[in-house]
Backbone as ProteinMPNN parsed JSONL, in Angstrom:
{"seq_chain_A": "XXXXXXXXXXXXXXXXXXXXXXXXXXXXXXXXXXXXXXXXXXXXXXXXXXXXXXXXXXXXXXXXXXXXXXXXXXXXXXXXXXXXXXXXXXXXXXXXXXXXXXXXXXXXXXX", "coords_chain_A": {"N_chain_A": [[-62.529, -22.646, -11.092], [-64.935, -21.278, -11.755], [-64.285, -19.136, -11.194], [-62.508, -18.072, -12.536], [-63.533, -18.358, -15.549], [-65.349, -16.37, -14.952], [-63.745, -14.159, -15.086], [-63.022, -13.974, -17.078], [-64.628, -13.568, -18.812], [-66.268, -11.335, -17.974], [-63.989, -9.555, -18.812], [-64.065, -9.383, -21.581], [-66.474, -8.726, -22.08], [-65.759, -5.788, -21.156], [-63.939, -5.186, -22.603], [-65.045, -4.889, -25.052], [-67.33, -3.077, -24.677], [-65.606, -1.201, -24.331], [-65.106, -0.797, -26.843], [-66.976, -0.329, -28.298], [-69.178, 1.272, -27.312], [-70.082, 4.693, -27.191], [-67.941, 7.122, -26.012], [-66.342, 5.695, -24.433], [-62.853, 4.518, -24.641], [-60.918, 1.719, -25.323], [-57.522, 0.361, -25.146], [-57.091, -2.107, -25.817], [-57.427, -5.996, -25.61], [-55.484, -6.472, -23.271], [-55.336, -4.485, -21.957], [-58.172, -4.715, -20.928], [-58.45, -6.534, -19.1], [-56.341, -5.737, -17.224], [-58.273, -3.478, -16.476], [-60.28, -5.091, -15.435], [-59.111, -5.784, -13.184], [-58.391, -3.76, -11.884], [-61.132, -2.614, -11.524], [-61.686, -4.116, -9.633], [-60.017, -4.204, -7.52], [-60.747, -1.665, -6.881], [-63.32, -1.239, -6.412], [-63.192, -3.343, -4.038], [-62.005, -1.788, -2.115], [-62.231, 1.044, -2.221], [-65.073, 1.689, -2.782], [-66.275, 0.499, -0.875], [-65.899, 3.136, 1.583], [-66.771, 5.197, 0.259], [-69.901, 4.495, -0.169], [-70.615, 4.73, 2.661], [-69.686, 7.538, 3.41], [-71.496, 8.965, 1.504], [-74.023, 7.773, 2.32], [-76.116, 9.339, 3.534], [-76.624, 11.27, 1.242], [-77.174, 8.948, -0.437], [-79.741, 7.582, 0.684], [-81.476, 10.15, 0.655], [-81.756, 10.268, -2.587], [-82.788, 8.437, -2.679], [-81.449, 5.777, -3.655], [-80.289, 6.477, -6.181], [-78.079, 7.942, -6.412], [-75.637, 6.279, -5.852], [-75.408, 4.947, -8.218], [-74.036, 7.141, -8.996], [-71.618, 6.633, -7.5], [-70.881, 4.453, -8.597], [-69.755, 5.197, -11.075], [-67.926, 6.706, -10.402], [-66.002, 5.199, -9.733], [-65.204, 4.24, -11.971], [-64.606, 6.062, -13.25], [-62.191, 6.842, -11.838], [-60.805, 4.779, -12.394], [-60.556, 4.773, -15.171], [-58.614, 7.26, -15.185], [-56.804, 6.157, -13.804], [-55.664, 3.951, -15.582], [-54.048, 4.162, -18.257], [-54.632, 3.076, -21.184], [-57.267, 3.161, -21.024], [-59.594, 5.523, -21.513], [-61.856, 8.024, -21.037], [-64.616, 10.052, -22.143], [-66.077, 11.868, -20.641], [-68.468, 12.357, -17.71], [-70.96, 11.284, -17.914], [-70.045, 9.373, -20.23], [-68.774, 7.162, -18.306], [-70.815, 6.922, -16.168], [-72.625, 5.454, -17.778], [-71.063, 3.168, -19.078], [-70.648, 2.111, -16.275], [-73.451, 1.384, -15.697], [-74.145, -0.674, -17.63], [-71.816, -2.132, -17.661], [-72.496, -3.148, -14.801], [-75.557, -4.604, -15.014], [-74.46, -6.443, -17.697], [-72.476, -8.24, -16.391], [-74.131, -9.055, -13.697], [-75.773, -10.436, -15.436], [-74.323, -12.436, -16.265], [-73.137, -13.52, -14.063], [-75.741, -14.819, -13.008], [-75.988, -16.432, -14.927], [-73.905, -18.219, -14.594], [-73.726, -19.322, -11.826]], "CA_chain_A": [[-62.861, -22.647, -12.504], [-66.116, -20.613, -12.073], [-63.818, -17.099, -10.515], [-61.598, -17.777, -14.249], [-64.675, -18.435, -16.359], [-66.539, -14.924, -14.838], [-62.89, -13.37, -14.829], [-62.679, -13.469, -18.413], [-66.157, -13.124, -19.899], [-66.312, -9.858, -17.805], [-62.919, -8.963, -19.736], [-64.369, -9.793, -23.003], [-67.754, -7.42, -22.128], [-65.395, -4.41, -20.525], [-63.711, -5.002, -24.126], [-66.506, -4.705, -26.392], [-67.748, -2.079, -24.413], [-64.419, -0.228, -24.349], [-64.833, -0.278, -28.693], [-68.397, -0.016, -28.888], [-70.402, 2.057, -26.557], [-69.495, 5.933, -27.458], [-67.341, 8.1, -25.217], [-65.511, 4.904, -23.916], [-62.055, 3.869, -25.588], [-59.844, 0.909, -25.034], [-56.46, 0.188, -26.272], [-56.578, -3.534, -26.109], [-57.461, -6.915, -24.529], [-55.08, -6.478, -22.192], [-55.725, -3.343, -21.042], [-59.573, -4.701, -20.928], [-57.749, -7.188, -18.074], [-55.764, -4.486, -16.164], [-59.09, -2.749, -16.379], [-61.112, -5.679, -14.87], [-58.47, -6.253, -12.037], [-58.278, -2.137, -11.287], [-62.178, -2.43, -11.239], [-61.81, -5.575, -8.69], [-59.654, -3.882, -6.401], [-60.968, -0.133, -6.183], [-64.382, -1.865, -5.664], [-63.448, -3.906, -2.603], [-61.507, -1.155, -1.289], [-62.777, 2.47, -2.264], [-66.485, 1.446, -2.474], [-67.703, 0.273, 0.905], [-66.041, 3.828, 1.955], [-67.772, 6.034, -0.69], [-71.254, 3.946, 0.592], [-70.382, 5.022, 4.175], [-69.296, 8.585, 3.396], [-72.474, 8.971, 0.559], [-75.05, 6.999, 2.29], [-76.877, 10.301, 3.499], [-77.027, 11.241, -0.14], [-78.163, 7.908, -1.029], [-81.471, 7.996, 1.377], [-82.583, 11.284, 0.043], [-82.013, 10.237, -3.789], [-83.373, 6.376, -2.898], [-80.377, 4.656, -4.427], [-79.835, 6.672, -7.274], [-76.603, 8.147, -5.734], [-75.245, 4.845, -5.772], [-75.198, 5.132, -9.603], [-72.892, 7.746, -9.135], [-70.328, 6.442, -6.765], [-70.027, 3.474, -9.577], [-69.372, 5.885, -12.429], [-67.353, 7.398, -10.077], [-65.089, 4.452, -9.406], [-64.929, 3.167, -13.45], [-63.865, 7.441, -13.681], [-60.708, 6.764, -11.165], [-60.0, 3.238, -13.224], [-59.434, 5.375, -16.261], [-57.78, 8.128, -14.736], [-55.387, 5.059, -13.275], [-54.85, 3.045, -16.663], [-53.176, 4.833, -19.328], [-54.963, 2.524, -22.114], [-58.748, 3.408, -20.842], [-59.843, 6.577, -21.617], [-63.418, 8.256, -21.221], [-65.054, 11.354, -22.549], [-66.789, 12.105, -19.607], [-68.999, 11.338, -16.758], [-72.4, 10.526, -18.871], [-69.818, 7.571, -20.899], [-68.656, 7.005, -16.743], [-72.738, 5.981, -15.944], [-73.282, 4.517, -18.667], [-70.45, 2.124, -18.968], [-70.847, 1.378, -15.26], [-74.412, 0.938, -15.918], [-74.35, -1.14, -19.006], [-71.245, -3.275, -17.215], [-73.054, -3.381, -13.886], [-76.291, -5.318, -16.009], [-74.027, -7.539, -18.06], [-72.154, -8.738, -14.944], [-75.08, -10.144, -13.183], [-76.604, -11.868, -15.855], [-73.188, -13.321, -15.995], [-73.18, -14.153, -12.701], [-76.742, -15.576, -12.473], [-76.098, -17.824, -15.788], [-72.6, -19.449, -14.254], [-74.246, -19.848, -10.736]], "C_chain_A": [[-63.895, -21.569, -12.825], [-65.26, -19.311, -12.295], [-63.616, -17.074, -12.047], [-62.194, -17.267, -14.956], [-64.769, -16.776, -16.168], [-65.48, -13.863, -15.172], [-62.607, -12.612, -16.523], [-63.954, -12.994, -19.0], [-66.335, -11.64, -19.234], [-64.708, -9.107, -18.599], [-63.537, -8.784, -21.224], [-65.15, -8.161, -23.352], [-66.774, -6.159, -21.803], [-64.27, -4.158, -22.597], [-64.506, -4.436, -24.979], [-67.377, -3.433, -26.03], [-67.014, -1.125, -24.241], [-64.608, 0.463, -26.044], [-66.246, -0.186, -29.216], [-69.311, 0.928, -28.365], [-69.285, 3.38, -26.672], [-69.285, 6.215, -26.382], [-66.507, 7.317, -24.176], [-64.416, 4.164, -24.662], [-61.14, 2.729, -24.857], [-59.265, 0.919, -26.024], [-56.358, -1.039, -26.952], [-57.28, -4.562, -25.315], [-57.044, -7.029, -23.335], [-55.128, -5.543, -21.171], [-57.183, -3.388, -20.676], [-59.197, -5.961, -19.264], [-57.519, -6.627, -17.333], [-57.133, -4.204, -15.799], [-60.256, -4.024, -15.109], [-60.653, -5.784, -13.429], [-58.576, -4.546, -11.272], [-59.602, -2.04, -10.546], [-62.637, -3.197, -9.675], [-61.582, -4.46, -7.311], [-60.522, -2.1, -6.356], [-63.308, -0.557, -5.489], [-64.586, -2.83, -4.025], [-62.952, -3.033, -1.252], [-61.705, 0.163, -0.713], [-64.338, 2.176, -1.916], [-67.167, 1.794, -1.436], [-67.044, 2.286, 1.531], [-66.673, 5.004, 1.291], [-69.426, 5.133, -0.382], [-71.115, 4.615, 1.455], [-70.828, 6.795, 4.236], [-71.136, 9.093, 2.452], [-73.919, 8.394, 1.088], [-76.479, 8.152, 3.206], [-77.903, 10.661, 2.568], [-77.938, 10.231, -0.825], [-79.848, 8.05, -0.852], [-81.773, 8.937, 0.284], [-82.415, 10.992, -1.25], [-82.525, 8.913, -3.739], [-82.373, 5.774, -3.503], [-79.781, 5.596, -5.652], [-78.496, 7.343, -7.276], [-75.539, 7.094, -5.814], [-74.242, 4.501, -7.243], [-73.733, 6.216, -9.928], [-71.578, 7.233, -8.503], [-70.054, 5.03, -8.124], [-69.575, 4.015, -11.055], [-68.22, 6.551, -11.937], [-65.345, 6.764, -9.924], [-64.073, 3.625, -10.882], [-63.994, 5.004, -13.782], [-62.312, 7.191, -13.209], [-59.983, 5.348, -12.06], [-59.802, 4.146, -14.475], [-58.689, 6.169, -16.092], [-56.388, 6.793, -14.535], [-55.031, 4.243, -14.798], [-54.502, 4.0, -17.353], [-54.071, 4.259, -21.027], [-56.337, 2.436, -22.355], [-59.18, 4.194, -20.732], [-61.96, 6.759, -21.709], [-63.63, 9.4, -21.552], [-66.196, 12.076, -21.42], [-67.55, 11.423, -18.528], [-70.444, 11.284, -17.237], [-71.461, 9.137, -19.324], [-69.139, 7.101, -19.709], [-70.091, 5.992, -16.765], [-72.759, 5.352, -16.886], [-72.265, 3.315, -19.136], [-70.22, 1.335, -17.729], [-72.098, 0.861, -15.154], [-74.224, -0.468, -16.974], [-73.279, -2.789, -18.224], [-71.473, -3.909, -15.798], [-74.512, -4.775, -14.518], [-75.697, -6.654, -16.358], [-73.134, -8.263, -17.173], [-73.252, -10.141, -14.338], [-76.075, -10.689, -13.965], [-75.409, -12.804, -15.914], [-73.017, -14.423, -14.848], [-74.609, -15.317, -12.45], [-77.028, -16.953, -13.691], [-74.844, -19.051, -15.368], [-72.94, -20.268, -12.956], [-75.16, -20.677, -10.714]], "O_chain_A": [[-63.865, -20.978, -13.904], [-65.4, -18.558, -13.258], [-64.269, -16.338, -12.787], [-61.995, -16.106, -15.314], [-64.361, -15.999, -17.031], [-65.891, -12.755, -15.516], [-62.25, -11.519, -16.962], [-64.058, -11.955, -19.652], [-66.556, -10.732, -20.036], [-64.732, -7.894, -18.809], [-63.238, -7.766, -21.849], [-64.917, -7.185, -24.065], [-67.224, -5.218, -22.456], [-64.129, -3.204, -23.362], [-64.339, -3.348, -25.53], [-68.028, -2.828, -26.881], [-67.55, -0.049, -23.976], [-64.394, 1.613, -26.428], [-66.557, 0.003, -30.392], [-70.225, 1.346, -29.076], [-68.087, 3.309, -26.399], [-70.065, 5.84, -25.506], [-66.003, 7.896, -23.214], [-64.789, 3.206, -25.339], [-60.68, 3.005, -23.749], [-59.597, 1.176, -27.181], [-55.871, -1.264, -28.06], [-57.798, -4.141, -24.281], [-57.706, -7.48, -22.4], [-55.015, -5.669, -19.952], [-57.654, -2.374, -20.16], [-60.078, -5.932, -18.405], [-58.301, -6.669, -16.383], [-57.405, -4.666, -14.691], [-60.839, -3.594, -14.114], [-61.475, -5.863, -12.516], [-58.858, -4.413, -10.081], [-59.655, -1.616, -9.392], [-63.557, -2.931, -8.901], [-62.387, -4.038, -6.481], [-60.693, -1.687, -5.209], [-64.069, -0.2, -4.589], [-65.537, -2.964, -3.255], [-63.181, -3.213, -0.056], [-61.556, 0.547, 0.447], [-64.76, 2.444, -0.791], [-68.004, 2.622, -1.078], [-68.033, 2.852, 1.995], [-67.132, 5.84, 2.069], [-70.201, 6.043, -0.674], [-71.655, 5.672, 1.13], [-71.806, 7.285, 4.801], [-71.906, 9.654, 3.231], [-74.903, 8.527, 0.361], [-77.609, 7.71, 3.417], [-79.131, 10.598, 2.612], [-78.964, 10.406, -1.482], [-80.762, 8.38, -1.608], [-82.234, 8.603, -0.807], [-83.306, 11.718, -1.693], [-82.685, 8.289, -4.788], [-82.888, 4.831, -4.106], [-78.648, 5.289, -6.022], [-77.824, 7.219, -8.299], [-74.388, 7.53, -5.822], [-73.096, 4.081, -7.4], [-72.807, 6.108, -10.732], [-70.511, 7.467, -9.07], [-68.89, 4.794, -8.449], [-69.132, 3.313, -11.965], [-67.437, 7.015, -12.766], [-64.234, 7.293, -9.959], [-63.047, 2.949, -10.955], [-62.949, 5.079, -14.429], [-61.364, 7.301, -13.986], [-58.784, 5.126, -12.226], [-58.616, 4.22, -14.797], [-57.734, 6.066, -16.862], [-55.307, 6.726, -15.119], [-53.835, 3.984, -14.939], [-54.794, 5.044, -16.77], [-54.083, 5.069, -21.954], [-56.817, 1.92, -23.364], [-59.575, 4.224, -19.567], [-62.871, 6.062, -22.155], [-62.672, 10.114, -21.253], [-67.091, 12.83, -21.801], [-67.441, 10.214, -18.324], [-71.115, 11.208, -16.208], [-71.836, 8.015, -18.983], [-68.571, 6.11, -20.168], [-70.314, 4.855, -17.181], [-73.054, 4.196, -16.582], [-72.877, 2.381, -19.652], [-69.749, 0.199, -17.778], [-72.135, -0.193, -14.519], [-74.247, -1.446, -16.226], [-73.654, -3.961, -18.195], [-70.887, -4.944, -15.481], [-74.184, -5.945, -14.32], [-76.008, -7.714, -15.815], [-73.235, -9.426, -17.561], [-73.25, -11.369, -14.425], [-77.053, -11.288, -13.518], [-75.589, -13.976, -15.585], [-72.843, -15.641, -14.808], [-74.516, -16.391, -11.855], [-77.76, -17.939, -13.605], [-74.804, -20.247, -15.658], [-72.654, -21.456, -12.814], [-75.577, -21.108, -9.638]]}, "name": "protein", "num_of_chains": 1, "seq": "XXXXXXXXXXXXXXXXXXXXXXXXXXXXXXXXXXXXXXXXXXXXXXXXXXXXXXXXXXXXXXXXXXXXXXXXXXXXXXXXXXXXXXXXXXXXXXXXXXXXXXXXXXXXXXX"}
């Protein structure tokens, strides 16, 4: 019940932040779905090897590298949907920022 719950309220936010935060467009709800499930999988799969490969980089910027490999990963989720478009990699960071944030308060109000 909880996975559902978090499954959708992060749909809702990748929505609202698809039609509200500049230089990020969605087409739809459902493509705010696709988008959550694209985000699921290139996170459990691309990630840990962009950490691995990056974690040089990381050290010498202290984490802030980090920031990039998740702008980097929300960049390949619009490249892959057709219905999620971005205007660059500033609305990249900042919609992985912004949906990184609303996430774990998500997480720490359902838990």
């Amino acid at each position: 019940m909880g996975f559902l719950l978090k499954f959708l309220l992060t749909a809702v936010i990748t929505y609202l932040l698809g039609k509200y935060l500049p230089g990020a467009h969605l087409a739809g709800f459902t493509d705010a779905i696709l988008l959550v499930i694209v985000l699921a999988v290139l996170n459990a799969v691309l990630k840990p090897i962009l950490k691995i490969i990056g974690f040089p980089i990381t050290i010498l910027t202290l984490g802030l590298f980090l920031l990039v490999i998740n702008a980097a990963i929300v960049g390949l989720a619009a490249y892959i949907l057709p219905g999620f478009k971005l205007d660059g990699f500033v609305a990249a960071l900042l919609f992985s920022i912004v949906l990184s944030i609303v996430t774990a308060i998500i997480d720490l109000v359902i838990d």
